[in-house]
C-alpha positions as CSV (number, residue, x, y, z in Angstrom):
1,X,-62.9,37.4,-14.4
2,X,-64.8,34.0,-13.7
3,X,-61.9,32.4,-11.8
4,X,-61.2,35.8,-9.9
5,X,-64.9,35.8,-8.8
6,X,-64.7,32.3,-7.9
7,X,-61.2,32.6,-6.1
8,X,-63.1,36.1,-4.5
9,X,-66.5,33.6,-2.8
10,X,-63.7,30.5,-2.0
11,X,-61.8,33.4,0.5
12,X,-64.5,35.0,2.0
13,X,-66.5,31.9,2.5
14,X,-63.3,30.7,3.9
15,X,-63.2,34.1,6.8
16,X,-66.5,33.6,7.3
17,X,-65.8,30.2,8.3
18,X,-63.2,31.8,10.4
19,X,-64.8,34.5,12.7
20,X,-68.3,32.6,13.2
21,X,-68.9,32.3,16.7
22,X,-70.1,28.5,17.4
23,X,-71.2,26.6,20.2
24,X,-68.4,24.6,20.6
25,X,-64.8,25.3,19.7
26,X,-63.1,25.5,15.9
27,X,-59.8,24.9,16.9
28,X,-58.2,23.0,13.9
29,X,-56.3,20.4,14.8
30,X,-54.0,18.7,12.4
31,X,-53.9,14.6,13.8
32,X,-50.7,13.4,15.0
33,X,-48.8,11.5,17.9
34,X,-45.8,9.9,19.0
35,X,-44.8,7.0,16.8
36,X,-45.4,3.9,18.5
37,X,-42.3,1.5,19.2
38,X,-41.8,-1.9,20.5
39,X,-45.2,-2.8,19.9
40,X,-46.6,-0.4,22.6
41,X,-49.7,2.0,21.3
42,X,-49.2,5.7,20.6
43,X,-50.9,7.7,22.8
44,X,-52.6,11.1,21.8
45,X,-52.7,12.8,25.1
46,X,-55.5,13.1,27.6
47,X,-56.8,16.2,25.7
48,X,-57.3,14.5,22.5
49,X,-58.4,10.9,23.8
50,X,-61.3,12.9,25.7
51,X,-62.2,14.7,23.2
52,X,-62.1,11.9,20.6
53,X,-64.3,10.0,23.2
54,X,-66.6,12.8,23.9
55,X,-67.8,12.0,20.2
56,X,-67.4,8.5,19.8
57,X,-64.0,9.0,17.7
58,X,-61.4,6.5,17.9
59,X,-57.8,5.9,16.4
60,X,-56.5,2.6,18.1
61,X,-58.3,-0.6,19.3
62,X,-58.3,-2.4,22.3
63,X,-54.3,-2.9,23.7
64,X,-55.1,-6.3,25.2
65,X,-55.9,-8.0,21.4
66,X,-53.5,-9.1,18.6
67,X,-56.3,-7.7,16.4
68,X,-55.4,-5.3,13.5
69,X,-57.6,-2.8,11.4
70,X,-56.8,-2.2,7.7
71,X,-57.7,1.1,6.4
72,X,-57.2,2.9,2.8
73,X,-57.5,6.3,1.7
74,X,-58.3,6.9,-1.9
75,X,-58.4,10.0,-3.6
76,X,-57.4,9.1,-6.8
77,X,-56.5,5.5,-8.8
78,X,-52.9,5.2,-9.3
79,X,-53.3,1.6,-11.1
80,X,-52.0,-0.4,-7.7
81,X,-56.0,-0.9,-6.2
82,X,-56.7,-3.9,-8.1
83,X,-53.5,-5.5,-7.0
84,X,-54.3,-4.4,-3.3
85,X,-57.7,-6.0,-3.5
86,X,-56.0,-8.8,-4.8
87,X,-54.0,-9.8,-1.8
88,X,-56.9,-9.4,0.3
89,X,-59.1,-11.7,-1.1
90,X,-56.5,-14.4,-1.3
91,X,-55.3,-13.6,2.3
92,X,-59.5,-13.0,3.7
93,X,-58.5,-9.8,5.3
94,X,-61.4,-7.4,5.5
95,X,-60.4,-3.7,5.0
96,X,-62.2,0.0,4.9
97,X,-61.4,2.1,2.2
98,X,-62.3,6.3,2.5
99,X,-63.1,7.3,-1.0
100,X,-63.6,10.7,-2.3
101,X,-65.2,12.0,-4.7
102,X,-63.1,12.4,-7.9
103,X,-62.6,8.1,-7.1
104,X,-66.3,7.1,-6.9
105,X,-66.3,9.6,-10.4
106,X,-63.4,8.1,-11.9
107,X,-63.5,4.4,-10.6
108,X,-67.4,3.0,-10.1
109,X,-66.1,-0.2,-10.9
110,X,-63.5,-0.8,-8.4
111,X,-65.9,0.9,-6.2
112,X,-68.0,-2.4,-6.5
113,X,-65.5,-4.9,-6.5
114,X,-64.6,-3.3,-3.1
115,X,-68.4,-3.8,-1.5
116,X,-69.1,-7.1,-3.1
117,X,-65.6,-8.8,-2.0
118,X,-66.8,-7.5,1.4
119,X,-65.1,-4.5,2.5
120,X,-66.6,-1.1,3.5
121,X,-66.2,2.0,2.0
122,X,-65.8,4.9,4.2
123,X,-66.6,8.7,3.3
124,X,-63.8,11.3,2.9
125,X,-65.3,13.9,1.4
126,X,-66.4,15.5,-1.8
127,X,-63.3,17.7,-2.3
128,X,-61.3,17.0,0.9
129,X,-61.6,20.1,1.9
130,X,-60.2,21.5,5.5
131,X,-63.5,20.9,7.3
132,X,-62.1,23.3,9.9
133,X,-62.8,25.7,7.5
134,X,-66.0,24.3,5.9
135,X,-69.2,26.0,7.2
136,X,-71.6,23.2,8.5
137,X,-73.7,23.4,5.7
138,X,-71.1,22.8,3.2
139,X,-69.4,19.9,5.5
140,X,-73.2,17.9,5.5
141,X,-73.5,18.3,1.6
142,X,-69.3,16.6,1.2
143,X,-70.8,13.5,3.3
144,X,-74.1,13.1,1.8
145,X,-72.6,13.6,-1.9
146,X,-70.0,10.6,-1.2
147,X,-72.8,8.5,0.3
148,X,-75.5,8.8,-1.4
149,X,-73.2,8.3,-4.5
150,X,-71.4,4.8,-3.2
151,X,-74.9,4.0,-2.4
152,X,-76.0,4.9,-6.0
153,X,-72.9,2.3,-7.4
154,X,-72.2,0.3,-5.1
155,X,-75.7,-0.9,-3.2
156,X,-74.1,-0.3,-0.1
157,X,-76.9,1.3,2.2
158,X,-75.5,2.7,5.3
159,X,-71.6,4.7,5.4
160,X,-71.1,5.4,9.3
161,X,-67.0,6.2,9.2
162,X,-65.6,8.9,8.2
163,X,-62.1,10.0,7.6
164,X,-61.6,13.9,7.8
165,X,-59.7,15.1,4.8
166,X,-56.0,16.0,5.3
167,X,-56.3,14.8,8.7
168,X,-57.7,17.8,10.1
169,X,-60.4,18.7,12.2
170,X,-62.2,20.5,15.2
171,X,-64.5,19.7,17.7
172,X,-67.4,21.6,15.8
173,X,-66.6,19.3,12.8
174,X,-67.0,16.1,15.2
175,X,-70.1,17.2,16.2
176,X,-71.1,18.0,12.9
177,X,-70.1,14.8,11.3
178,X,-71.6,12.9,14.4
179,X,-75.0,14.6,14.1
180,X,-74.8,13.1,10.2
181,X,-74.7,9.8,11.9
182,X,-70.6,9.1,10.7
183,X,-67.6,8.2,13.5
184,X,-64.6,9.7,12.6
185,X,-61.6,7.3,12.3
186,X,-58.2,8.3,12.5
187,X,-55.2,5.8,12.8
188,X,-52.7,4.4,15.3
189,X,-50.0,3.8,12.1
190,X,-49.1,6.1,9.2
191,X,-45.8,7.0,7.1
192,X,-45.1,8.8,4.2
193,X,-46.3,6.6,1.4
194,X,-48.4,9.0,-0.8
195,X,-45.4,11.0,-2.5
196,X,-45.9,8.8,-6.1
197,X,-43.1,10.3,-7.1
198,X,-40.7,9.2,-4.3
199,X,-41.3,5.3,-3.8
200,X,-38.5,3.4,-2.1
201,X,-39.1,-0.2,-2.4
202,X,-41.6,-2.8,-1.1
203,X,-38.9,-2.8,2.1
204,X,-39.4,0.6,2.7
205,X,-43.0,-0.1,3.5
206,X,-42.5,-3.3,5.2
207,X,-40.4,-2.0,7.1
208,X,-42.3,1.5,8.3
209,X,-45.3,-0.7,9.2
210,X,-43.3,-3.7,10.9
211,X,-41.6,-0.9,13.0
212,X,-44.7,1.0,14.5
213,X,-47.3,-2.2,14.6
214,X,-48.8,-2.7,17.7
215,X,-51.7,-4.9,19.3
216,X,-54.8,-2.9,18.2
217,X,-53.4,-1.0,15.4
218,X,-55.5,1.0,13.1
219,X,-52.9,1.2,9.7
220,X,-53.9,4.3,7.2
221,X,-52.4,3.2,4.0
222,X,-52.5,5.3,0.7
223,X,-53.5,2.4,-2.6
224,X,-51.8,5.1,-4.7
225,X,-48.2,3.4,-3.3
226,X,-46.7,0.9,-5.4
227,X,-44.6,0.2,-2.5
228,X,-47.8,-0.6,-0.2
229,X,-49.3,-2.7,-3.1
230,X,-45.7,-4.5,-2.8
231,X,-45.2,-5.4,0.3
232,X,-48.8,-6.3,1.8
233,X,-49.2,-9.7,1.2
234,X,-45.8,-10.2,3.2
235,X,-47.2,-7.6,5.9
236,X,-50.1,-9.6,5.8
237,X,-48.6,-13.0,6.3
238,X,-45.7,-12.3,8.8
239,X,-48.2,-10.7,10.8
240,X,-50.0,-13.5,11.0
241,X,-47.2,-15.6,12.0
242,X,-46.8,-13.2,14.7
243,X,-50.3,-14.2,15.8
244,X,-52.1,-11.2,15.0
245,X,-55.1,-11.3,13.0
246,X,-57.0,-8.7,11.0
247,X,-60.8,-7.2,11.4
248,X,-63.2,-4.9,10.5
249,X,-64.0,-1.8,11.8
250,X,-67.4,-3.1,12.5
251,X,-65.8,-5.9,14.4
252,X,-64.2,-3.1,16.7
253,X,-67.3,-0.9,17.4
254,X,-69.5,-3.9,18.1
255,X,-66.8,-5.0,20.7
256,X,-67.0,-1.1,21.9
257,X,-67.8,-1.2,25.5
258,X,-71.4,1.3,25.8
């Protein structure tokens, strides 16, 4: 009777998500776009770029630069982190990683090593929920639970980026998040590299990032992937050969014209 009750408040919280009327839309829209090929940038369409500009949102950086942006999502440890971390201290490649919060539970101490090798972590969510259908309320107590708990761990005192869970969203839950003070991030290159059970091989992901890189690339990478842990050092350095060279995030909004 306890889980049908709680099943019972997840739906109709979930309607009433659906049928409030709000000042801006609740379209959900699940992030995608053309792939991008022969080192030319993917391009959302002028519907999304607006609308991810409206609210200070961003996906790619600057065209014009050989600068690349290193981004992790981690909703659970799947042993390849410290091996990840690894490579980037010994390569000096700063990266953001978007922690929920069954990892800042289940991993405080990698949590640290993260902030005090000088990386940032990022906020995706309590439960990575569909925000689309997360009242407002709900959506402000995810964020402030993974901040204030990183915070708690970590020392780290501000978390301004956020990555929506599942990669979905609505312009009602970029305002939201931007009235809590975060950016949204989304990314420029992703594969399929979160299936544990259906690795391919280091090459696999050397090759799926070598394909789509492009000058101002934001890379979403999942540290559950023994084939991401595999292959980024060599990522890492042949990129570098190439002439690119890796920032942070706070490197590209600084550089953000106003």
């Amino acid at each position: 009777m306890k889980i049908f009750n709680k099943m019972l408040i997840v739906i109709m919280a979930a309607l009433l998500v659906t049928h409030t009327t709000y000042a801006v839309s609740n379209e959900s829209i699940g992030w995608g776009f053309k792939k991008a090929r022969n080192g030319q940038p993917p391009d959302a369409g002028a519907k999304y770029e607006n609308l991810l500009a409206k609210y200070d949102a961003f996906y790619k950086g600057s065209p014009d630069e050989k600068v690349l942006y290193l981004t992790f999502d981690n909703g659970y440890e799947n042993g390849f982190t410290p091996q990840v971390l690894d490579v980037l201290k010994e390569e000096q490649v700063p990266a953001i990683f978007f922690v929920t919060g069954h990892y800042i539970r289940t991993e405080p101490e990698l949590l640290k090593r993260m902030v005090n090798e000088g990386h940032i972590v990022g906020n995706h969510s309590n439960s990575h929920p569909d925000f689309s259908r997360t009242s407002d309320d709900q959506i402000r107590r995810e964020l402030a639970y993974v901040k204030d708990e990183v915070e708690k761990i970590t020392g780290q005192k501000h978390m301004n980026y956020l990555r929506p869970p599942r990669g979905i969203f609505s312009e009602r839950t970029l305002k939201v998040a931007k009235e809590e003070g975060y950016t949204h991030v989304f990314w420029s290159l992703a594969f399929i590299d979160w299936k544990v059970k259906e690795q391919k091989g280091w090459k696999y992901a050397y090759d799926s990032i070598m394909a789509q890189i492009h000058p101002g690339a934001i890379l979403l990478l999942h540290t559950v992937s023994k084939d991401n842990a595999d292959a980024l050092q060599k990522v890492i350095q042949d990129l570098k050969k190439q002439g690119y060279r890796f920032e942070s995030l706070d490197d590209l909004v600084m550089n953000e014209p106003l």
